[in-house]
Wavefront OBJ file of the C-alpha trace (Angstrom):
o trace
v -51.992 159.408 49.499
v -54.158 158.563 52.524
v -57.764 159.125 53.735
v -57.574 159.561 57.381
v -60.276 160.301 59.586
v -59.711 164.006 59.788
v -59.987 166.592 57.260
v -60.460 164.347 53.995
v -57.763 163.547 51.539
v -54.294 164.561 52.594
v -51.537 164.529 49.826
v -48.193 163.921 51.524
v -45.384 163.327 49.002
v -42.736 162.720 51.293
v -40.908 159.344 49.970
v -41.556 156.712 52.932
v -39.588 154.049 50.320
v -36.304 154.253 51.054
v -34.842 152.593 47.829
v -36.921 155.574 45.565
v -35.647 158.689 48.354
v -31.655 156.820 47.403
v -32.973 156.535 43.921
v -33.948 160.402 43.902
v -31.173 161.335 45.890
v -28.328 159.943 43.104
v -30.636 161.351 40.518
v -30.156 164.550 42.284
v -26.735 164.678 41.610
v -26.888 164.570 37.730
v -29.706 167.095 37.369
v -29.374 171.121 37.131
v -30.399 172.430 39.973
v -32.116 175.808 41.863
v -31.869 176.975 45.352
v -35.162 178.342 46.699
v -36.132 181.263 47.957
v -37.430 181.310 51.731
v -40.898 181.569 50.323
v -40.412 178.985 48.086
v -38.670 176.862 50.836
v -41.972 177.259 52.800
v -44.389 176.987 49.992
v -42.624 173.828 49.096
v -42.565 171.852 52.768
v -46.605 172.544 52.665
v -46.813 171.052 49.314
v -44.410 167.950 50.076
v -46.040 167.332 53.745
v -49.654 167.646 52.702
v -50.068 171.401 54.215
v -51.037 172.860 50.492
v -52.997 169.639 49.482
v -54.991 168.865 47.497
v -51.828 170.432 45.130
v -48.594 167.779 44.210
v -46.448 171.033 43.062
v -45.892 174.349 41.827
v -49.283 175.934 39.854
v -48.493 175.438 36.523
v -50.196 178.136 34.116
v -54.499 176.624 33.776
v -54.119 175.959 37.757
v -52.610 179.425 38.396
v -55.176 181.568 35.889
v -58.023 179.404 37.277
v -56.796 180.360 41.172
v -56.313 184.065 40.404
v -59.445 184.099 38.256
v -62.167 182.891 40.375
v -60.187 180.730 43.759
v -60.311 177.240 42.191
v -57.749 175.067 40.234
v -57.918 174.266 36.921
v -59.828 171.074 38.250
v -62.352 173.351 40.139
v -60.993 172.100 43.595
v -61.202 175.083 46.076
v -57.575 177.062 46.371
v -57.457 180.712 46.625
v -53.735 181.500 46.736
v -51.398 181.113 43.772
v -48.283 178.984 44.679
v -46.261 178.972 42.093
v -42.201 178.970 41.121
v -40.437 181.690 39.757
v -37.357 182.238 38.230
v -35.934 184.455 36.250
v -34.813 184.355 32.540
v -31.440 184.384 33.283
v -31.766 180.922 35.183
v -34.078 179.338 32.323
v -31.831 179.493 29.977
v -28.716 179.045 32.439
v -30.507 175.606 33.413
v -32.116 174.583 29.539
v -35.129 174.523 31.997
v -38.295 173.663 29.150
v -41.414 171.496 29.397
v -40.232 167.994 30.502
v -37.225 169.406 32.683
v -36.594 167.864 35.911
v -34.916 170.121 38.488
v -33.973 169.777 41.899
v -34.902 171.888 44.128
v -32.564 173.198 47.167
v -32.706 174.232 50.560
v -31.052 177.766 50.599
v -29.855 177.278 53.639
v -28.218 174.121 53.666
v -27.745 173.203 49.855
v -29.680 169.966 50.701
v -31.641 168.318 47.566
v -35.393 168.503 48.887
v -37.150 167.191 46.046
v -37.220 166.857 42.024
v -39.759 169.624 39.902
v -40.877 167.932 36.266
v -41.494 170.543 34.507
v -45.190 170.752 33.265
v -44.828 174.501 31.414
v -43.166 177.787 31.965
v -44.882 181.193 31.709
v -44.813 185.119 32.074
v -47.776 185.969 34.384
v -49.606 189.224 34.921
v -48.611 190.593 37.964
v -50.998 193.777 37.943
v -53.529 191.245 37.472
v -52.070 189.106 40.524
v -51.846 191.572 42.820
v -55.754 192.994 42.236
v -57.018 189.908 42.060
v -55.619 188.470 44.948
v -54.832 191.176 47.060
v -57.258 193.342 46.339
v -54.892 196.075 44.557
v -51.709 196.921 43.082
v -50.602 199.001 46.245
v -46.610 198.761 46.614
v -47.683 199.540 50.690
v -49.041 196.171 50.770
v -45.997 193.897 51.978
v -47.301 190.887 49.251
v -47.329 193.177 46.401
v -44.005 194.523 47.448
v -42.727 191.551 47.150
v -44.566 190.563 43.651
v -43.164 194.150 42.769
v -39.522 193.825 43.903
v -38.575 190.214 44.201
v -40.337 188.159 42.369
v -39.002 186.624 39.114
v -40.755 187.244 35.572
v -41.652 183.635 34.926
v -43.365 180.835 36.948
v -42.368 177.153 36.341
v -45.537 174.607 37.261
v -44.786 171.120 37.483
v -45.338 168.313 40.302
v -42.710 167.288 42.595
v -41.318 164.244 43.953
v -40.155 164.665 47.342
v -36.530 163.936 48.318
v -36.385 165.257 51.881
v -38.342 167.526 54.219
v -36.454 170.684 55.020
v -34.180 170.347 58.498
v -35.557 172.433 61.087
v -33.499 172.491 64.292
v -35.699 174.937 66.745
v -39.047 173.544 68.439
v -38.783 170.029 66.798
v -41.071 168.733 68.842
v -43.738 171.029 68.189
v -43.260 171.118 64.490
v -45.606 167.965 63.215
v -46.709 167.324 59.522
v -50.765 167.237 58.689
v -50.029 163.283 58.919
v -48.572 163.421 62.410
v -51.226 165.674 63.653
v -53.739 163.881 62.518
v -52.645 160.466 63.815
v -52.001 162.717 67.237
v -55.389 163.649 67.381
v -56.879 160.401 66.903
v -54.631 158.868 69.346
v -56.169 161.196 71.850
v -59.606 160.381 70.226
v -60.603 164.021 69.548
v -63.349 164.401 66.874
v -64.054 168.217 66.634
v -60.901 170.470 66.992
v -60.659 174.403 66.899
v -57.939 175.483 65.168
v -56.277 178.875 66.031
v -54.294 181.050 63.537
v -52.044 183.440 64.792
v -49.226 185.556 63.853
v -48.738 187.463 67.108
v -48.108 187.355 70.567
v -51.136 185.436 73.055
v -52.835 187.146 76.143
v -55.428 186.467 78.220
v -57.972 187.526 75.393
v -56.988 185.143 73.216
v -57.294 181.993 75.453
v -61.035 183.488 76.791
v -61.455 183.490 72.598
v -60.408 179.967 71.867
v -61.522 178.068 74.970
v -65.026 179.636 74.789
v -64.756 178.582 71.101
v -64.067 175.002 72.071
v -66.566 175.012 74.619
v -69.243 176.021 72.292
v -68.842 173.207 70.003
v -67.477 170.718 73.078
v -64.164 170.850 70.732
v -60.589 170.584 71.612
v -57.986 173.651 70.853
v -54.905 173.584 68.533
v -52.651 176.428 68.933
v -51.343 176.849 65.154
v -49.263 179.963 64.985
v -47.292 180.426 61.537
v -43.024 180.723 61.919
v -42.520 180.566 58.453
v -42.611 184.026 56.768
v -44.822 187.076 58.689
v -45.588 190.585 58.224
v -42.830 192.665 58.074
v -42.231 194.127 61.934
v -43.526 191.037 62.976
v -42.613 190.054 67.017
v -39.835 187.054 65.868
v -40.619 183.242 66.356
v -38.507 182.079 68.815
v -40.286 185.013 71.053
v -43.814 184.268 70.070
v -43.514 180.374 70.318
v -42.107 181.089 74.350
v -44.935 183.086 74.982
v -47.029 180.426 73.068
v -45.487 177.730 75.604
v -46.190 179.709 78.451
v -49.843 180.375 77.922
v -50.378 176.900 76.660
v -50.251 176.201 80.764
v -53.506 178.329 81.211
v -55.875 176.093 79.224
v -57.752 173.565 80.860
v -55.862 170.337 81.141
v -56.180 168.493 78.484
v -57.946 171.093 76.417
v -55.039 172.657 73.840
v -52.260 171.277 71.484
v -49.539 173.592 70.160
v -48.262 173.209 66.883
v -46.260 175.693 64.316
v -47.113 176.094 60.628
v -44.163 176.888 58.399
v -46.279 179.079 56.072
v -44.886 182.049 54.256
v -47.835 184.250 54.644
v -49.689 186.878 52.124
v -51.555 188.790 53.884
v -54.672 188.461 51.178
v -57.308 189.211 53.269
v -60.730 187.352 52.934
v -58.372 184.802 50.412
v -55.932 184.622 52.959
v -58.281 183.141 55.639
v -59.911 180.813 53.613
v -56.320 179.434 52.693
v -55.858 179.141 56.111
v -59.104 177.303 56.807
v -57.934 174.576 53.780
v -54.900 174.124 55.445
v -55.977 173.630 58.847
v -58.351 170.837 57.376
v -55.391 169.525 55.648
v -53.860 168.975 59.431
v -56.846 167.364 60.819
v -59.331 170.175 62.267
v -62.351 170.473 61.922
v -63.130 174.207 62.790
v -61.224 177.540 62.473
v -60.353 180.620 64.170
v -58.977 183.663 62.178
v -56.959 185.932 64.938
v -58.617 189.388 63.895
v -61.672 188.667 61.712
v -62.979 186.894 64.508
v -65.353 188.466 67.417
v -63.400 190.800 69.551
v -63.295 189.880 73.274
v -63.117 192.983 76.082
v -62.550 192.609 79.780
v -65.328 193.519 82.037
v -64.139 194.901 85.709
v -66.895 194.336 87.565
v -66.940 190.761 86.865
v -63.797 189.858 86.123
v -63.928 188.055 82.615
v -63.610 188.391 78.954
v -66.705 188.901 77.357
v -67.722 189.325 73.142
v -67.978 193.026 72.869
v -70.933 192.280 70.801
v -72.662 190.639 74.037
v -71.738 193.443 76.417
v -74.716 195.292 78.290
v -74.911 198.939 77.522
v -73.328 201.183 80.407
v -71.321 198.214 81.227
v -67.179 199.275 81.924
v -64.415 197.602 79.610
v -60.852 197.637 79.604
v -58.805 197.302 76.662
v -55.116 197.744 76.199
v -53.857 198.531 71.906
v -51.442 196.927 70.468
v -49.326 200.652 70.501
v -49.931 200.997 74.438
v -48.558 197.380 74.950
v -45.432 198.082 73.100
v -45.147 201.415 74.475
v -45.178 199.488 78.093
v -43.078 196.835 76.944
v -40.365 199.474 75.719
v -40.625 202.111 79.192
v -41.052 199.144 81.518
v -44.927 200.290 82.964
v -47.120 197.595 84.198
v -49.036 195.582 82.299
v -51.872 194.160 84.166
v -52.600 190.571 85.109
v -56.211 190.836 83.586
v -54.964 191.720 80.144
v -51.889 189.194 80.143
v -50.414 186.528 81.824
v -47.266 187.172 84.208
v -44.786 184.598 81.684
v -46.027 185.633 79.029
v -45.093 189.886 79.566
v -41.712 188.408 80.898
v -40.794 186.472 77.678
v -41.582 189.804 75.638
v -39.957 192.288 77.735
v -36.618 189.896 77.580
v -37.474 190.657 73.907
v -36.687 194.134 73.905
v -32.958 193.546 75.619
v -32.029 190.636 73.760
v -29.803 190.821 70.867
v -31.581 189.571 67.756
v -30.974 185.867 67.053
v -29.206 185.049 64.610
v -28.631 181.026 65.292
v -31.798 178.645 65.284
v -30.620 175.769 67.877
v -29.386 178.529 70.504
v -31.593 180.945 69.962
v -34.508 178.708 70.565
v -32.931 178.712 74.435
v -33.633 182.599 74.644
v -30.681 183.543 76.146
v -28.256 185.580 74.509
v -27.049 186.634 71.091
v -25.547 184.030 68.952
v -23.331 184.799 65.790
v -22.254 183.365 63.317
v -18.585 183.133 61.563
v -17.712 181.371 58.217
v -14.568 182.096 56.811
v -15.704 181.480 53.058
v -19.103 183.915 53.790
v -16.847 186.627 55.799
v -14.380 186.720 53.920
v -15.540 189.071 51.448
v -16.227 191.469 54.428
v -12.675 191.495 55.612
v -10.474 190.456 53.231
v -10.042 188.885 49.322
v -11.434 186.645 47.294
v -10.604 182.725 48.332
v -7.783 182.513 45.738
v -5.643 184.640 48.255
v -2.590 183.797 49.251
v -1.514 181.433 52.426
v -0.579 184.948 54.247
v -3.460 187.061 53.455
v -5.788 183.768 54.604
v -3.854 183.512 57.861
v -4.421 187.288 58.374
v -8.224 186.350 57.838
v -8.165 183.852 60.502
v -6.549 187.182 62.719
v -9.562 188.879 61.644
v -11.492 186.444 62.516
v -10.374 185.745 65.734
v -10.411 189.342 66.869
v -14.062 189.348 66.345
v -14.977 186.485 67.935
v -12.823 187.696 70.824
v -15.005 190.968 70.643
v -18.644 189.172 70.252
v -17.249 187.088 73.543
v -16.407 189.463 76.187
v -19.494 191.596 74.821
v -21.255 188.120 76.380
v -22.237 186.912 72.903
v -22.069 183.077 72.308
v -19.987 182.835 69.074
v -19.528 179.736 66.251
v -16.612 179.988 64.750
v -15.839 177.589 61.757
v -13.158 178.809 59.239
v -11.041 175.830 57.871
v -7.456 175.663 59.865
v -4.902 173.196 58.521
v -2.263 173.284 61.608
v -2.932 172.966 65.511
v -0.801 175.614 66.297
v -3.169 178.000 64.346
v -6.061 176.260 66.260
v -4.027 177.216 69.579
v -3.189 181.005 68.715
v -6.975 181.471 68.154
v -8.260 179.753 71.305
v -5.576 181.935 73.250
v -6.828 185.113 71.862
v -9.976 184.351 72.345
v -9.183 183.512 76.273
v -7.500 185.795 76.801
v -9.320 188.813 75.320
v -13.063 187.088 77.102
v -12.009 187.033 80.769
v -12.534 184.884 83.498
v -15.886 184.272 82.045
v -15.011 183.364 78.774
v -15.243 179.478 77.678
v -13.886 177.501 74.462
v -15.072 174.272 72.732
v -13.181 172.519 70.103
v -15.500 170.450 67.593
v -13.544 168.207 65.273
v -16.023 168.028 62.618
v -13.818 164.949 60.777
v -15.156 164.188 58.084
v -13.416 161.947 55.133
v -12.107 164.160 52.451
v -13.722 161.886 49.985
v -16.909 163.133 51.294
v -16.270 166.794 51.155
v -15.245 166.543 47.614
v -18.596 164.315 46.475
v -20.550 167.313 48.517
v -18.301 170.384 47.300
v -20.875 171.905 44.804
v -18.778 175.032 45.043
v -16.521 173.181 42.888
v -13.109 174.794 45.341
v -11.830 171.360 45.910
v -11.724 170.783 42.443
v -10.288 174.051 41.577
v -7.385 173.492 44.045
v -6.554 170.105 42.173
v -6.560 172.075 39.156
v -3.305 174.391 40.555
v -6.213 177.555 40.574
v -4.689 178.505 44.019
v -2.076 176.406 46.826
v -1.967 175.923 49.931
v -5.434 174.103 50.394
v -5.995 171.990 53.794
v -6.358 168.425 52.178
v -5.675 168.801 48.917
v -1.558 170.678 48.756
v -1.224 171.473 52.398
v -1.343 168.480 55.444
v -4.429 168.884 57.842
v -2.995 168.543 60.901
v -5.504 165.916 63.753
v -7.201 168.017 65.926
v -5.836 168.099 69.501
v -7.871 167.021 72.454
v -11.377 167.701 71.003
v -14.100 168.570 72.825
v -16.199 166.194 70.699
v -15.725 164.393 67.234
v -18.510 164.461 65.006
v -18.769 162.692 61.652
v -21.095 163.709 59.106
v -21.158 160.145 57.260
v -21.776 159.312 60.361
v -24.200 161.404 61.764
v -26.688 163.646 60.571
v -27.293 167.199 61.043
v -29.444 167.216 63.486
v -27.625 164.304 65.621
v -24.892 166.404 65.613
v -26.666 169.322 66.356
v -27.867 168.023 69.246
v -24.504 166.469 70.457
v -23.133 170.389 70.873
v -26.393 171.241 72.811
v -25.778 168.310 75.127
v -21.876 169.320 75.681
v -22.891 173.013 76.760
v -25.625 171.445 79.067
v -23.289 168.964 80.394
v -20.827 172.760 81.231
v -24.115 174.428 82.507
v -24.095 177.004 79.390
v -27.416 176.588 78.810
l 1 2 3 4 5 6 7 8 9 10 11 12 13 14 15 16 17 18 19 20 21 22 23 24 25 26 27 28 29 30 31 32 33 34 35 36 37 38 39 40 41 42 43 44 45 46 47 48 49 50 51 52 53 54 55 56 57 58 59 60 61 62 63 64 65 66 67 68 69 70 71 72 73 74 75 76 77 78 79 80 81 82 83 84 85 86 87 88 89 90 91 92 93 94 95 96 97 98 99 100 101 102 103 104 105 106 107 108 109 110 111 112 113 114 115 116 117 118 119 120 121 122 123 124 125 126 127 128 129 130 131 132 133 134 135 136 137 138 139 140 141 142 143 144 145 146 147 148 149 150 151 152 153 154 155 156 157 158 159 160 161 162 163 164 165 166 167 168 169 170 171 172 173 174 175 176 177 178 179 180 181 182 183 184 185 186 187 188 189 190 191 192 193 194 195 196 197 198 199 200 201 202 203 204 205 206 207 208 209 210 211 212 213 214 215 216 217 218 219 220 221 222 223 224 225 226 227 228 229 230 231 232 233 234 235 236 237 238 239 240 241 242 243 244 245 246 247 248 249 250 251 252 253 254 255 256 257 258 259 260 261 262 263 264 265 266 267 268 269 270 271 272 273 274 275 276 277 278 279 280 281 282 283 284 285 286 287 288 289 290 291 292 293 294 295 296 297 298 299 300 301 302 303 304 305 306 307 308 309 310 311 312 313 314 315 316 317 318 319 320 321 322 323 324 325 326 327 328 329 330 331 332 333 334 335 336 337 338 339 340 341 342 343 344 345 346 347 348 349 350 351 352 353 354 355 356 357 358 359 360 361 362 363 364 365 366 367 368 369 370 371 372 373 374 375 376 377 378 379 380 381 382 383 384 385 386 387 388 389 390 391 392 393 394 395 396 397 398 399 400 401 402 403 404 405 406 407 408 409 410 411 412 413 414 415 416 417 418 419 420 421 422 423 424 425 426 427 428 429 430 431 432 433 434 435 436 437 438 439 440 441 442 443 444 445 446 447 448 449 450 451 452 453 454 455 456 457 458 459 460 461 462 463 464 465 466 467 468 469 470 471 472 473 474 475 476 477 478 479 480 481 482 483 484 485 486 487 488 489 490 491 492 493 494 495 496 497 498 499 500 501 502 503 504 505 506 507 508 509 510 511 512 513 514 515 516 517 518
């Protein structure tokens, strides 16, 4: 806990002790565990990093009725939004999870331990109640109570956490800093009053008349603080908006703006919703706030070529607008946008938007360039073939399968990862010929030797398949009953005792660069 000189107390749980994180790490291991949800996954980075303080963990059931009931914890600290854990009964009594539990929590996308929940209580909450109270009704149109309707679990868990490890984000790392971080930026750079900027959406020119005439007014700086966590259904897609955010970062005066992303899992609660924003946006060291919407509209005036407050405009006076429907119509049928309603990079990025294949890998996509796809053989393999227990023909007919779609996604122009587990080189060479030879000229092939000491994989193998092979279930596994033959002239060697994720991340980034691929 800290008092810096922005924003008053900020909460960050992260571990800085190394001994306690190694401490909490083993403890991990011996502990049942849950894998978030992406909400959850969001909810808890805010809580761990400060973002959500003044809270230290999931609502437990006085914090969540006092927040639902009248915006304020069971402390009477300000907090509009319920944040809170749910799982279902199923898992509860999977788990044993009661008062005085300690769970881990996981990151759903990478199984990684991010931080211990003690368990203060576990209760069924009203949702009816939830979704009038805080989102003003019980309407299944509303994307929140959709959610709360269809996805949410019958019981909340409340508890503090103790932080293991932030979550691993490999797009825009630079950009992505924690309430400390941005607060220690900002008083590096000795700014006292800062404008923050909340966004969901795309910029234009309106928005950068809004905020600098904002900053201006109160002789502020601007921070740029778009959410990429969880949006609106339909929402324009992150790596899209943060480009355009890039690009029209260039307009503002020099010196004036910072970007920075939130990852929030929005709610869309209206009048709640803002003033959650406004707590967290004083949690990362700001000291005023702009809601994108609620705030004063701004209209172009012709005749004097500026943005104006169409509050302020002179009767008889011409303005241009452009809606959000005529913009996407002109995005879609390729008809000009004009410079005065948006900025030249900015209607480039999202008209790329409209050809480009949706992305479905962070590191690459965050280049913009092309579709990137994925292929696991233990997560396609129940799309093409049988369970894992199959035998060593029907899995080498998977790796055919395989292949022949990466081949595909390749000459289509896609950039593919392909990572199924292949024991002998020659099986390594048949794929890398197909794929060759069914790409073209223009086709390219990288082998990664991910080597990593079995010893590892079987301390890490939560799936429990290594030990299943030992146990006779099936034969034929690399490693365990069948030799795994060194890889031939690799590409690169990576080492995940070694290295970590990111490291290694970036090491495949810098070989493509080093080919020109990106």
């Amino acid at each position: 806990m800290a008092n810096p000189p922005h924003g008053g107390i900020l909460k960050d749980l992260v571990a800085r002790d190394e001994p306690l994180r190694e401490t909490l790490k083993a403890e991990a291991h011996t502990l049942p565990d849950v894998v978030l949800t992406d909400r959850q996954l969001c909810d808890l980075e805010l809580v761990m990093n400060g973002g959500f303080s003044p809270l230290e963990g999931f609502m437990n059931e006085a914090d969540y009725n006092g927040v639902v009931d009248n915006l304020r914890l069971a402390d009477g600290a300000l907090f509009p939004m319920p944040i809170t854990l749910d799982l279902s009964r199923e898992t509860i009594d999977r788990l044993s999870i009661a008062a005085g539990s300690r769970v881990v929590l996981r990151d759903p996308r990478d199984d990684q331990a991010l931080a211990i929940i003690t368990v203060d209580d576990i209760y069924r909450p009203d949702m009816v109640k939830e979704a009038i109270q805080v989102f003003g009704a019980d309407d299944p149109a509303h994307p929140a109570v959709a959610y709360l309707r269809n996805k949410v679990n019958e019981f909340y868990v409340g508890g503090k956490v103790q932080a293991i490890q932030p979550p691993t984000h490999f797009d825009y790392v630079a950009l992505r800093y924690t309430p400390a971080e941005l607060r220690a930026h900002f008083k590096k750079l000795a700014w006292r009053k800062v404008v923050a900027f909340q966004t969901r959406n795309p910029m234009h020119r309106a928005h950068r008349e809004l905020t600098v005439r904002a900053a201006r007014q109160r002789q502020a700086n601007v921070l740029v603080h778009p959410v990429v966590g969880l949006t609106k259904p339909g929402d324009v897609d992150h790596y899209t908006r943060v480009r355009v955010y890039e690009a029209i970062m260039a307009k503002y005066p020099n010196g004036m703006g910072q970007l920075a992303l939130l990852p929030l899992a929005m709610r869309m609660a209206g009048p709640r919703e803002a003033v959650w924003h406004a707590i967290i946006r004083k949690n990362f060291g700001t000291t005023h706030f702009i809601v994108d919407g609620p705030f004063q509209q701004m209209t172009y005036l012709p005749s004097t070529d500026e943005y104006q407050p169409v509050d302020e405009v002179p009767k008889g006076v011409q303005t241009l607008d452009i809606s959000g429907t005529e913009l996407r119509r002109r995005l879609k049928t390729g008809a000009p946008i004009p410079d005065w309603f948006s900025y030249d990079a900015v209607v480039k990025t999202l008209r790329d938007r409209e050809t480009i294949a949706k992305a479905l890998q962070v590191t690459l996509n965050q280049q913009g360039g092309r579709s990137v796809s994925l292929l696991l053989g233990d997560t396609v393999r129940p799309e093409l073939d049988t369970p894992f227990s199959a035998t060593a023909e029907e899995r080498a007919k998977n790796l055919q399968r395989l292949t022949f779609v990466a081949a595909e996604l390749a000459r289509a122009g896609a950039a593919v990862v392909l990572a199924p587990t292949v024991a002998s080189q020659a099986a390594r060479d048949a794929v890398k010929a197909t794929v060759l030879s069914q790409a073209g000229a223009g086709g390219n092939f990288f082998a990664i030797d991910v080597a990593t000491p079995i010893e590892h994989c079987e301390a890490e193998d939560r799936k429990g398949v290594y030990k299943r092979a030992r146990a006779g279930e099936f034969h034929g596994f690399a490693g365990v009953d069948e030799t795994f033959e060194p890889i031939e002239r690799p590409q690169l060697v990576v080492d995940i005792t070694k290295q970590n994720v990111p490291e290694i991340v970036h090491s495949v980034v810098l070989l493509l660069e080093t080919e020109s691929l990106l």
